[in-house]
N, C-alpha and C positions, 0 to 999 in steps of 0.2 A: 402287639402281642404275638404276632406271628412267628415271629423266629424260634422260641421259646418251644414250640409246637412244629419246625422242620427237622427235628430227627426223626429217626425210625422207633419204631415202638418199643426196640431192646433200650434203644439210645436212651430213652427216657425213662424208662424202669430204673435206668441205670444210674441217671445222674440226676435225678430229680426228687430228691427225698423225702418230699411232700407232697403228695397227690390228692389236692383239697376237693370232695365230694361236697354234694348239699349238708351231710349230717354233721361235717365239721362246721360249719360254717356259723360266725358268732349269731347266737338267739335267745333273746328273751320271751320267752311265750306269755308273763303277763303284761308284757309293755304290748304284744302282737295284740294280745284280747282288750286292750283299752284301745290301741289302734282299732279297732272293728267297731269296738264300740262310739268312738268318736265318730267314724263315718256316717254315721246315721243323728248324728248333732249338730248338723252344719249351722243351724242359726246358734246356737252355744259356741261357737268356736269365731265365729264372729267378734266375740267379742276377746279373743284371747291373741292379742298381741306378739309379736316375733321380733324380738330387739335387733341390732344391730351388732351385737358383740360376737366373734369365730364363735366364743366360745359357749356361750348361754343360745347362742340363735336356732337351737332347738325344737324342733314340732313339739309338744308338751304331748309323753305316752307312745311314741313312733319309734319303731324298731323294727324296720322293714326287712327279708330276707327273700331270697332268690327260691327258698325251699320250697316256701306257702305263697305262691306261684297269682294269687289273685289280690295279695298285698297290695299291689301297685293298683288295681283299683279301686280298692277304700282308701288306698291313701289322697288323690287323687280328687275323689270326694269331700277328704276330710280338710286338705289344703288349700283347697279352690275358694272355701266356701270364706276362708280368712283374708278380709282387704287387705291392697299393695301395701306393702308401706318404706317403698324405694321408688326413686324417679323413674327405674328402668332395669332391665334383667344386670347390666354391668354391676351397679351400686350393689345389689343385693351381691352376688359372685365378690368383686371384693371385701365387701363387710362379712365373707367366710372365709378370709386367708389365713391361713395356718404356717407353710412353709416359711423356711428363711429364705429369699430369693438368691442371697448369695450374689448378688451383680457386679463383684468387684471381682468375681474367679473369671479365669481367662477363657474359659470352654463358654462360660456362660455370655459374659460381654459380647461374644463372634457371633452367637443367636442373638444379641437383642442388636446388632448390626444388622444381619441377615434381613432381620424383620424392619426394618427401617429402610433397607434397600428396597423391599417388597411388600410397603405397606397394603397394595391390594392382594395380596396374598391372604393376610391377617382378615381384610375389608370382606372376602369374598366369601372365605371359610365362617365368618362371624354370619353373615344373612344367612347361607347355606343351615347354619345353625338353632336359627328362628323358631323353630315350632319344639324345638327340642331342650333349648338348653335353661329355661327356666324348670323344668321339668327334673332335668337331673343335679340340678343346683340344688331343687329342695332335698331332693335324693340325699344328697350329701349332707347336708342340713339336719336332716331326717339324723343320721347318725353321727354328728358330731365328729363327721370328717372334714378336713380342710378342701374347701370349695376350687382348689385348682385342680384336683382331683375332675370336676366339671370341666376343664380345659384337655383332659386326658383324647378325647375322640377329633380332636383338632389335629392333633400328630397322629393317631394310628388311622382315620377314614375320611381328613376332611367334614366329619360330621356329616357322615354321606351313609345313611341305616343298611343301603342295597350295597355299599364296598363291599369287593372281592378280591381278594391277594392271588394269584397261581400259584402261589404253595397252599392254599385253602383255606387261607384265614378270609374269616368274613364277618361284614357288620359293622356297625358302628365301632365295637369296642374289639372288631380283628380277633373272633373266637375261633382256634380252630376245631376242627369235629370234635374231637375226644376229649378236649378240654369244655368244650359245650357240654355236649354229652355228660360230664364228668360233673359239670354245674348246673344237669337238670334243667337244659336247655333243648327240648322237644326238638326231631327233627323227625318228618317220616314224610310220603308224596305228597302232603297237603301241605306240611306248612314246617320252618326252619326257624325255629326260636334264637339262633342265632341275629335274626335279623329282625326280629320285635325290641323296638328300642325301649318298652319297657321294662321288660324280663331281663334282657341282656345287661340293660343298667345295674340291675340289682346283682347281676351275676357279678359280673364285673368287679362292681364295690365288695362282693363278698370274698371274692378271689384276693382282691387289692389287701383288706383288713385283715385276713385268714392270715395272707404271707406274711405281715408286718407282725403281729402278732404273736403268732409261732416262731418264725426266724430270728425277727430283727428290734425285737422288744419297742415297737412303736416306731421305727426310724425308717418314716415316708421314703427318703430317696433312697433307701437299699429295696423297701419291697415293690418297689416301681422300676427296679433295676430289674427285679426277680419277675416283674408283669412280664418284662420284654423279652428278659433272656431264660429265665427258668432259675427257680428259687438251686438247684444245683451248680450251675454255672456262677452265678453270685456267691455261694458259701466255697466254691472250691476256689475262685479269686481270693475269698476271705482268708482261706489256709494257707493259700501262697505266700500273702502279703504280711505272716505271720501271726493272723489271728482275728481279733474281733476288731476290725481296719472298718474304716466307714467307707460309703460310697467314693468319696473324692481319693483314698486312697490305696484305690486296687485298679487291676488292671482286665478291662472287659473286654466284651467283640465291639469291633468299634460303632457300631449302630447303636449299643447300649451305653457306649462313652458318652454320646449325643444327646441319648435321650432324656435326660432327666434336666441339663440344661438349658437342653430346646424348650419342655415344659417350663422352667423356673422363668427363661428369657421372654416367653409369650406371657406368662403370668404378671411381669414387673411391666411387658408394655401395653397389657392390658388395665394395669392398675392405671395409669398415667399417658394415655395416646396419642393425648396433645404434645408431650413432651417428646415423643418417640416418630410424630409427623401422622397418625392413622387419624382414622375417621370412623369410629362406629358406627354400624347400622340402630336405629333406635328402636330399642324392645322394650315395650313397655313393663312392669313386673306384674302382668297379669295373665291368668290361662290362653295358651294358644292351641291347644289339644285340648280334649275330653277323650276319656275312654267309655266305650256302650258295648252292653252284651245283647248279641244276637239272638239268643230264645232259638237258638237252630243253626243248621247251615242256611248259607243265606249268599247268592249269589253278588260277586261285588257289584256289577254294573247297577242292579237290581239298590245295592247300600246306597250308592254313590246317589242315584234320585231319590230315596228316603231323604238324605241329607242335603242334596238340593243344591250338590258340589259337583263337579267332572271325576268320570271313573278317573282319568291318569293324576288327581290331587286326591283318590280315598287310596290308589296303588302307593302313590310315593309315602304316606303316609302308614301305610301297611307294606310294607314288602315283606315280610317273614311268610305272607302267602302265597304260593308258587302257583296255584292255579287259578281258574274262574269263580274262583267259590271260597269263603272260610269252610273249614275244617268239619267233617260230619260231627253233630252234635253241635253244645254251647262252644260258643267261641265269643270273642271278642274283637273288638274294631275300636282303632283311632280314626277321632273324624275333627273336625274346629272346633274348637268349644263354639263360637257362635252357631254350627248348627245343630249342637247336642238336642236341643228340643225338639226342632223340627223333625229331627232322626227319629227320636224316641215316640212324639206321637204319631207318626206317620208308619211308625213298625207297629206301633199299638192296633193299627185299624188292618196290613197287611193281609192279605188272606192265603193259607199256607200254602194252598197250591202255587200262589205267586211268588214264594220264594224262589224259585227253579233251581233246587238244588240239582248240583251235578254228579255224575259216578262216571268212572272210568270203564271205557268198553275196548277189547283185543281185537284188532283186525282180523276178521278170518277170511277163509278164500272166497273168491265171486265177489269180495265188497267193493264197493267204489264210493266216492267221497257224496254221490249224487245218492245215491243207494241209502247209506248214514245218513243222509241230513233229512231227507225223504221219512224213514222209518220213526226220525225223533222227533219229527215236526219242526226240522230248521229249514233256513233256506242253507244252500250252500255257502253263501258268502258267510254266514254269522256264523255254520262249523266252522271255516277257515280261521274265521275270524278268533273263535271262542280257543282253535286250537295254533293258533301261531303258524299256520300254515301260508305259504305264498305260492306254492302249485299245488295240481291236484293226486298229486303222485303219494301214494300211500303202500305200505308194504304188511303184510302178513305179522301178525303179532304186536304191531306196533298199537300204543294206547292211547287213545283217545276222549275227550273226556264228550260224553252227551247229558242232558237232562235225566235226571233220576226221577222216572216215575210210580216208584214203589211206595210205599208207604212208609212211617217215619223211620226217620235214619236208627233208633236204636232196635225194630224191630230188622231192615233190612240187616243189621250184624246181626243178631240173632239167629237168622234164619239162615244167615250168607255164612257163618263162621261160627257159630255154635255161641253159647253163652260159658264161658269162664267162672271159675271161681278160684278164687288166689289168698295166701293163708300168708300173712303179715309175720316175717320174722324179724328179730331183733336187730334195731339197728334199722329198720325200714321207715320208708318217710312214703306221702304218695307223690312227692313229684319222682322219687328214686324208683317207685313201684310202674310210675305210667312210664318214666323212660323204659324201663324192662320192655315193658309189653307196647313198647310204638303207639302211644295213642297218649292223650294233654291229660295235664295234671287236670285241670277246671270239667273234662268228660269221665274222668274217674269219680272224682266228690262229686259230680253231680247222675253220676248213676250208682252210689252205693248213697246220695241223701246226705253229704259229708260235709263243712265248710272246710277249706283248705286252712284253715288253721286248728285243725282237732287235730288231737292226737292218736295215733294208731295205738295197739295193745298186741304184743306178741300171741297169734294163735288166732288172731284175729279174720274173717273171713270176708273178702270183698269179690265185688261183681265186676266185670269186666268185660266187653265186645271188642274186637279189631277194630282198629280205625283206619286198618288198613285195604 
């Protein structure tokens, strides 16, 4: 997706005629409120079957959106709780193919070479993939989109949530700022919704369906063209080539000539790997994730023995968090599904001082790193440690993060930044209202008492702290 996102901000005003926000993005709010409702059904949903067919293989009620930002955790709930009913994460992923693979075009054939020259390429990117990609299968599933769509983060990240582009795409799904931003993808010193592969997913798919929809009246390989390169760049090829031209007949950058083949060529040798020489990793089609809410900031290292896993497997697992700690307030955390319970009762008994939430503190003069760790009750090695430090050289201004031993996180904003009150105008959503003001959709609804799936009312009055 990055290319799409290397002009300059005129450049993109300019050639990009669509600039898809959360509020456009397709949504049914009473399929979202049966979704909730399901969530809380899980032994009812047990018994409700998921066929096999692209087309009917449906969650029954599910119309997940990137907008109402905690969808992905009742959905999550509501999907787990329904037994496998494929050998393994493959079967499922092709019993949702939608595309025509087209393997007899010449662009395409050269990738399903490619990949036959390189089958541990395909091998590597697939394990790498493991914890993720039953996850976004349902995704797609969820909305009655064609499941190669789940192959999309194989070509832009390796299936790697912590990628990062030098031009600044990042993520699993290659978001760059503004375009994040843009999809109500939280970014501020805590944490980069960019690289929460749940969020992002939904963002993603909603960008994906947005541009197909608008543009290209349903026709997958132009608004996949439009992912990479910008739904402008794709319509003014369309004008060239004399009009309403399909993907195969216009003329792109050539990164975007590649890609929708390369897609199509992975897709047909994933249908069929034996015939192509690979060897899939085996995934079973059962939860390899859970997602749990923290009840607070909640130091990782602190999550990672709740769950009874190593901090560097609850980080890879979460990178969308930049430092020692989720995010002041609720947050949320991926952990294994196998140790959802143990997480959850082990947070249940917690006692809050032992969270050790963190706050960021300024170097001022006279300080020394002996001084800091001294004053917060660390030893030195565990500030280094906690701050990514390898000497002890520190400078004037620079931040730091120590223990926060104030009182709860929404009275320290209160008291540290004043309490907000913010008036809901038309056309406002709250994942649009918290990107404004730098702070999560999920710490909004839950200091104005909201479910992220209500609706706002112009004139409307909400509460609000810096999360900054």
């Amino acid at each position: 997706m990055h290319q799409q996102d290397l002009r300059t901000d005129g450049q993109m005003a300019a050639d990009t005629p669509c600039r898809v926000t959360p509020t456009q993005a397709p949504f049914r709010p009473a399929r979202l409120r049966h979704l909730i409702r399901l969530a809380s059904l899980g032994a009812t949903l047990c018994l409700m079957p998921l066929t096999a067919s692209a087309n009917s293989a449906m969650v029954p009620g599910v119309s997940p959106t990137s907008e109402y930002q905690r969808a992905p955790l009742n959905f999550m709930e509501a999907v787990d709780a329904i037994p496998a009913h494929y050998d393994d994460v493959w079967e499922r992923l092709r019993a949702g193919y939608q595309l025509q693979q087209d393997t007899g075009r010449p662009r395409v054939r050269k990738w399903i070479s490619w990949y036959q020259e390189h089958p541990h390429h395909v091998e590597r990117i697939a394990e790498q993939a493991r914890p993720w990609i039953r996850y976004v299968t349902l995704r797609t599933e969820a909305r009655g989109l064609p499941a190669e769509l789940a192959l999309l983060p194989f070509i832009e990240s390796a299936y790697d949530p912590d990628a990062a582009h030098p031009g600044g795409a990042t993520g699993m799904w290659q978001f760059m700022p503004r375009t994040g931003d843009a999809m109500g993808l939280t970014r501020n010193r805590w944490y980069d919704g960019r690289k929460d592969v749940l969020l992002s997913t939904d963002a993603a798919l909603d960008y994906l369906e947005t541009q197909g929809e608008r543009w290209y009246d349903g026709d997958w390989e132009l608004a996949l063209a439009a992912y990479n390169a910008g739904a402008g760049t794709v319509n003014r090829a369309r004008r060239r080539a004399g009009g309403d031209e399909d993907y195969w007949n216009i003329k792109l950058p050539n990164e975007t000539m590649e890609y929708v083949p390369k897609l199509l060529a992975l897709a047909a040798v994933i249908r069929d790997p034996e015939e192509y020489g690979l060897s899939l990793p085996k995934i079973d089609d059962r939860p390899e994730i859970a997602a749990v809410e923290t009840g607070g900031q909640l130091d990782l290292s602190t999550a990672a023995k709740l769950a009874g896993i190593s901090e560097d497997e609850l980080r890879a697992l979460n990178p969308a968090y930049k430092r020692w700690a989720t995010t002041p307030g609720d947050s949320s955390l991926v952990i294994p599904a196998t140790a959802r319970d143990t997480f959850l009762s082990q947070l249940a008994t917690l006692p809050e001082k032992a969270r050790q939430s963190w706050a960021s503190y300024r170097v001022k003069r006279g300080d020394t790193l002996s001084v800091i760790a001294r004053r917060n009750g660390l030893t030195l090695s565990e500030l280094k440690q906690k701050n990514r430090l390898s000497g002890n050289t520190i400078r004037i201004g620079q931040a730091l993060m120590v223990p926060d031993r104030g009182a709860s996180v929404a009275t320290q904003l209160a008291s540290a930044n004043g309490e907000k009150k913010v008036r809901v105008k038309s056309g406002d959503s709250l994942s649009l209202i918290a990107a404004r003001h730098n702070v999560s959709t999920r710490q909004l609804a839950r200091w104005n008492k909201l479910s992220s799936a209500d609706y706002l009312r112009p004139g409307q009055m909400l509460t609000l702290y810096s999360a900054n």
